[in-house]
Rosetta silent file (secondary structure, phi, psi, omega in degrees, C-alpha in Angstrom):
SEQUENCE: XXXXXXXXXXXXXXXXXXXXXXXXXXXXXXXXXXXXXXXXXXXXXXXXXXXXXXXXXXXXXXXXXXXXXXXXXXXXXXXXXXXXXXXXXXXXXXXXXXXXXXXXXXXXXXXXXXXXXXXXXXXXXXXXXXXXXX
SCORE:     score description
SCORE:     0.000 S_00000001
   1 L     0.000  -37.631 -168.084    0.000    0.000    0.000 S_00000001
   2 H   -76.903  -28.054 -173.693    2.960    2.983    1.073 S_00000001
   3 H   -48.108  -76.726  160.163    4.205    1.841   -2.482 S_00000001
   4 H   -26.415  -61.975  173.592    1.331    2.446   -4.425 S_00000001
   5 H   -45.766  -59.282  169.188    0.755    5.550   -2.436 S_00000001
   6 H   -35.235  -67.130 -163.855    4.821    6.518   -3.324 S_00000001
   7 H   -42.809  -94.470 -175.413    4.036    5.598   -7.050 S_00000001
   8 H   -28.793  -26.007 -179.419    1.177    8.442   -7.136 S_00000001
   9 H   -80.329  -36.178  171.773    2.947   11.035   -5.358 S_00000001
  10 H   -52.364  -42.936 -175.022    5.768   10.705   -7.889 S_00000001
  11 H   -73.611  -36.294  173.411    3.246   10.432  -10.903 S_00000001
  12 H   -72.776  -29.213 -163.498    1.555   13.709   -9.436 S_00000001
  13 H   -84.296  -33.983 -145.198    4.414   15.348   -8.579 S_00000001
  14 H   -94.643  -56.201 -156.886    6.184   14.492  -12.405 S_00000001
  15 H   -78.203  -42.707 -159.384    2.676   15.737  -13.648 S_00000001
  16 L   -87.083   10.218 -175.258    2.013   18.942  -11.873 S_00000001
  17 L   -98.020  129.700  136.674    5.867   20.436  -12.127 S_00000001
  18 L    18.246   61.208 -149.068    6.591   22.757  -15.160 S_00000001
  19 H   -62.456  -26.371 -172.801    7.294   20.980  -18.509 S_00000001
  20 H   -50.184  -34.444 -171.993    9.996   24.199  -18.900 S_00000001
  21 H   -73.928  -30.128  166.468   12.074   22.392  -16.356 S_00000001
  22 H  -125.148   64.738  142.960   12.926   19.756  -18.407 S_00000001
  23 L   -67.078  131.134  156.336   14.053   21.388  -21.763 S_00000001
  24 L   -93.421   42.148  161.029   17.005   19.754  -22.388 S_00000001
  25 L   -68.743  -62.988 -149.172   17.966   23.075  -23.934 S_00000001
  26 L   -72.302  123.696  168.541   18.207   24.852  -20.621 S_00000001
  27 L   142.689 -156.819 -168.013   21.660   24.828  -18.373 S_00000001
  28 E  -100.851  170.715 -117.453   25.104   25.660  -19.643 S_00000001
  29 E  -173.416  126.600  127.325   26.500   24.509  -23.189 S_00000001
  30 E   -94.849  121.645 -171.530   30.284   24.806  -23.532 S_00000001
  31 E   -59.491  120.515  161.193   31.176   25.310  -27.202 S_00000001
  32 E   -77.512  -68.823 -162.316   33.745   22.402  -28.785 S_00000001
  33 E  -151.648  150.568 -171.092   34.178   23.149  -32.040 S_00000001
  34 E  -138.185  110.061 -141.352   33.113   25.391  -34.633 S_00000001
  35 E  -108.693  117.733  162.037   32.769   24.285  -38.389 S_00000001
  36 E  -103.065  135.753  169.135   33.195   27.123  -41.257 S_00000001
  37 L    40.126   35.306  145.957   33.366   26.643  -44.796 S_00000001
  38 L   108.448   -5.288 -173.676   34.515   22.931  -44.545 S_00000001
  39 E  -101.289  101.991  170.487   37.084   23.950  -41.521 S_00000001
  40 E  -103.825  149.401 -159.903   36.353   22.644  -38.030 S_00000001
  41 E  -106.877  131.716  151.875   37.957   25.057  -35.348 S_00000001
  42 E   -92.717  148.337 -154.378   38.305   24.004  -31.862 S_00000001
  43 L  -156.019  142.393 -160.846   36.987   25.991  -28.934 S_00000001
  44 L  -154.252   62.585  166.969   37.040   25.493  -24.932 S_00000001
  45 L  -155.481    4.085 -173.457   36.394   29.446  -23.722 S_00000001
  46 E  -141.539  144.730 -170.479   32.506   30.183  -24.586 S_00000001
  47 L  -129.081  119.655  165.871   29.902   28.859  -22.852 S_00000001
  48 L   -77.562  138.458  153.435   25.963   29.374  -24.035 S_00000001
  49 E  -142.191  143.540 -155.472   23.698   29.287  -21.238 S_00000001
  50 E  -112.117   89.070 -170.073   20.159   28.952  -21.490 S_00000001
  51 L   -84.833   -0.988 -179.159   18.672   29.497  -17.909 S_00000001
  52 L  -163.758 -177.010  166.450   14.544   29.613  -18.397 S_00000001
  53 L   -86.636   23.544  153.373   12.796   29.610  -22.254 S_00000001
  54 L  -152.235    8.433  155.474   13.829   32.968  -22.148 S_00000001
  55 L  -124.893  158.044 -135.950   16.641   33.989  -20.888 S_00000001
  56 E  -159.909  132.323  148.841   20.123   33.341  -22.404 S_00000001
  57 E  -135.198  128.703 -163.692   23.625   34.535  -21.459 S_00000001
  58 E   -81.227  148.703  169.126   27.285   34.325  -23.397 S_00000001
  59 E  -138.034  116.323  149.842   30.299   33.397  -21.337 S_00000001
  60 E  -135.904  158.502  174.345   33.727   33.716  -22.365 S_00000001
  61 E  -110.460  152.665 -179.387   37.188   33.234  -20.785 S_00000001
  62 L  -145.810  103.149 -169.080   39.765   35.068  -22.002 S_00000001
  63 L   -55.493  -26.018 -163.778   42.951   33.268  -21.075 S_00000001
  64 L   -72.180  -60.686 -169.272   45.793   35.962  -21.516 S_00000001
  65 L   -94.820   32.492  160.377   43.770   38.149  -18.559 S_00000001
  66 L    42.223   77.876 -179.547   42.518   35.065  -16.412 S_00000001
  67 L  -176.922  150.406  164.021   38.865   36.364  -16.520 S_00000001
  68 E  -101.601  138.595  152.896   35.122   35.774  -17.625 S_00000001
  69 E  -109.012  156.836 -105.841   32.962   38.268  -19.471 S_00000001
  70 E  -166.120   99.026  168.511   29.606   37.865  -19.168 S_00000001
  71 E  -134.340  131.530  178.766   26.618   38.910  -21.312 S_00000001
  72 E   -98.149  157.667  176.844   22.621   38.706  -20.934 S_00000001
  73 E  -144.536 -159.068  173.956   20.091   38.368  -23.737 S_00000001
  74 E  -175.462  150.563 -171.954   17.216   36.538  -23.703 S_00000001
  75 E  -118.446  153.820  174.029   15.955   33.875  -26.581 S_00000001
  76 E  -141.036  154.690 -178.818   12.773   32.322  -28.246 S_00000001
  77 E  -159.568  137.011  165.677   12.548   29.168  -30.247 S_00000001
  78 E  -121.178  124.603 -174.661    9.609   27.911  -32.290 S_00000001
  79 L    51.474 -152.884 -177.629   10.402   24.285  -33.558 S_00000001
  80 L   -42.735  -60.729 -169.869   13.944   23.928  -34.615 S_00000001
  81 E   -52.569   94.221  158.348   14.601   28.036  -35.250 S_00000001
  82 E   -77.528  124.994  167.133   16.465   29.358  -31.831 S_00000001
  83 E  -127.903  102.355  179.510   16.551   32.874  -31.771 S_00000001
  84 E  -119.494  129.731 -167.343   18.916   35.131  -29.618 S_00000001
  85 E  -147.253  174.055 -153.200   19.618   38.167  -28.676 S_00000001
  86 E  -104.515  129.339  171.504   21.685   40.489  -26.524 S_00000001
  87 L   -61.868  -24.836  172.487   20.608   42.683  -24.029 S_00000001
  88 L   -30.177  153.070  146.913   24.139   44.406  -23.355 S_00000001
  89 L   -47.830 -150.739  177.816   24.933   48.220  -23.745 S_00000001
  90 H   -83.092  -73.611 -178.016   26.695   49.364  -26.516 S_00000001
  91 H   -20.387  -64.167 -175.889   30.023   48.996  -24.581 S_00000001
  92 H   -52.710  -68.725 -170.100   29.124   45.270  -24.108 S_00000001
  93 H   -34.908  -45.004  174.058   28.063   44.658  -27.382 S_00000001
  94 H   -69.504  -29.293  163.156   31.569   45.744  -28.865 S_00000001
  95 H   -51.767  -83.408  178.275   33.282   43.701  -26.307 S_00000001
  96 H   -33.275  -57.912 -143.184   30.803   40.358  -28.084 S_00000001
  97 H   -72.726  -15.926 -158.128   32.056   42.075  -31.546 S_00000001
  98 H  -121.617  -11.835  175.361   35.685   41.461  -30.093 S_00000001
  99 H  -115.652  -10.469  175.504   35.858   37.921  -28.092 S_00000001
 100 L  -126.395 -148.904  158.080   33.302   36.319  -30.461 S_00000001
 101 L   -69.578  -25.457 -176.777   31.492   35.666  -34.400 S_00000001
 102 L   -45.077  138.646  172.537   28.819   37.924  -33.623 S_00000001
 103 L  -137.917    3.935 -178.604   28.200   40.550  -35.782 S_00000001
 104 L  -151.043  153.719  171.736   24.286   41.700  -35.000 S_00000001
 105 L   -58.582  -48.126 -152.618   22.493   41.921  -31.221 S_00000001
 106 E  -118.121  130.598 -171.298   20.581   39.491  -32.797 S_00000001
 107 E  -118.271  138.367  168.890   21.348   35.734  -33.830 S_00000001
 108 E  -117.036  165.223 -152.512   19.138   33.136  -35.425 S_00000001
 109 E  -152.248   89.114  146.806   20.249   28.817  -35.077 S_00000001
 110 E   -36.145   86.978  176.915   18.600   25.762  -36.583 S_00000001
 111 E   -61.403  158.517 -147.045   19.057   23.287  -34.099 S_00000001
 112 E  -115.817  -81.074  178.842   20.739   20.386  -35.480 S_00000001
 113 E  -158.701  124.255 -179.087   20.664   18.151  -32.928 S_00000001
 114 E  -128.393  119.480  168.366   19.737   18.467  -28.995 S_00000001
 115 E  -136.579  142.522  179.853   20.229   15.685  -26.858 S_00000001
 116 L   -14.678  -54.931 -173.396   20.856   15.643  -22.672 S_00000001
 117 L  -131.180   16.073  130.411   24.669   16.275  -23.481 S_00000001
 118 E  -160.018  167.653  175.355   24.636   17.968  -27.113 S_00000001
 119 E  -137.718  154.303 -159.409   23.842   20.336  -29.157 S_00000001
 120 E  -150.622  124.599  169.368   24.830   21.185  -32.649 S_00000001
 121 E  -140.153  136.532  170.645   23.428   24.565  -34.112 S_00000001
 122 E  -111.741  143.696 -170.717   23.751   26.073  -37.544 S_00000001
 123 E   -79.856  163.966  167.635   23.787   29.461  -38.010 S_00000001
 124 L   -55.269  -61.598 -163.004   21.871   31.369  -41.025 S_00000001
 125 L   -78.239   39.693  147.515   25.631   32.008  -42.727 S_00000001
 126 L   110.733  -23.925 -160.102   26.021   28.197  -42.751 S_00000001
 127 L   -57.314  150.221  168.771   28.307   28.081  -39.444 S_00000001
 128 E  -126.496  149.317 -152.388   27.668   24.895  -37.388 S_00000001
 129 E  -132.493  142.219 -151.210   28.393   25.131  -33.664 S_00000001
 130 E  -152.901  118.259  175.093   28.853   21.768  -31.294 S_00000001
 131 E  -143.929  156.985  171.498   28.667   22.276  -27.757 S_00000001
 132 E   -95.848  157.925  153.969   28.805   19.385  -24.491 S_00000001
 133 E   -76.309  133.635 -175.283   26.602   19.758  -21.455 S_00000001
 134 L  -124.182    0.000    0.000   28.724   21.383  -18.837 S_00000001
């Protein structure tokens, strides 16, 4: 009987929480490798992280001064089509323009393929992006 009784509290509990809690989109991403024009690049300093279905922040280390920068956005995704963009000042924004690829506050991403511990996104100019769960 406490079994049965377990079982339901689990099934209720499972039912009544928040499907948002288990995107496995959402927690931190660290970028691997990054394929352009037939060239894969490797990369261990930028981290995507996707904390709610809408909010999104960039991480990078930048090894020479033994530091993280930091940036918030916030994101939307219908189907496949991830869309993100950055909330930063100006200042910040030029900073993205100078540690990453970016080139507009705003980025759109096919996903590729999202699974518990990757994700592979291509960018509209073709880029494809590989990241681990971190």
């Amino acid at each position: 009987m406490k079994l049965n009784v377990l079982i339901l509290f689990i099934f209720l509990f499972f039912i009544a929480c928040d499907d948002v809690s288990f995107s496995p989109l959402i927690g931190k991403w660290q970028l691997k490798t990054v394929e352009k024009n037939g060239t894969t690049t490797p990369v261990d300093t930028v981290w995507y992280n996707f904390q709610s279905m809408s909010l999104f922040s960039l991480q990078i280390y930048l090894s020479k001064q033994d530091s993280y920068k930091e940036y918030a956005g916030f994101r939307t995704q219908e189907e496949k089509v991830l869309s993100i963009g950055m909330s930063c000042d100006e200042e910040g924004f030029t900073e993205i323009l100078t540690y990453s690829d970016w080139h507009d506050r705003h980025r759109s991403f096919t996903i590729v393929n999202l699974s518990r511990r990757r994700l592979v996104l291509q960018s509209e100019e073709g880029y494809v992006y590989s990241f681990i769960k971190f």
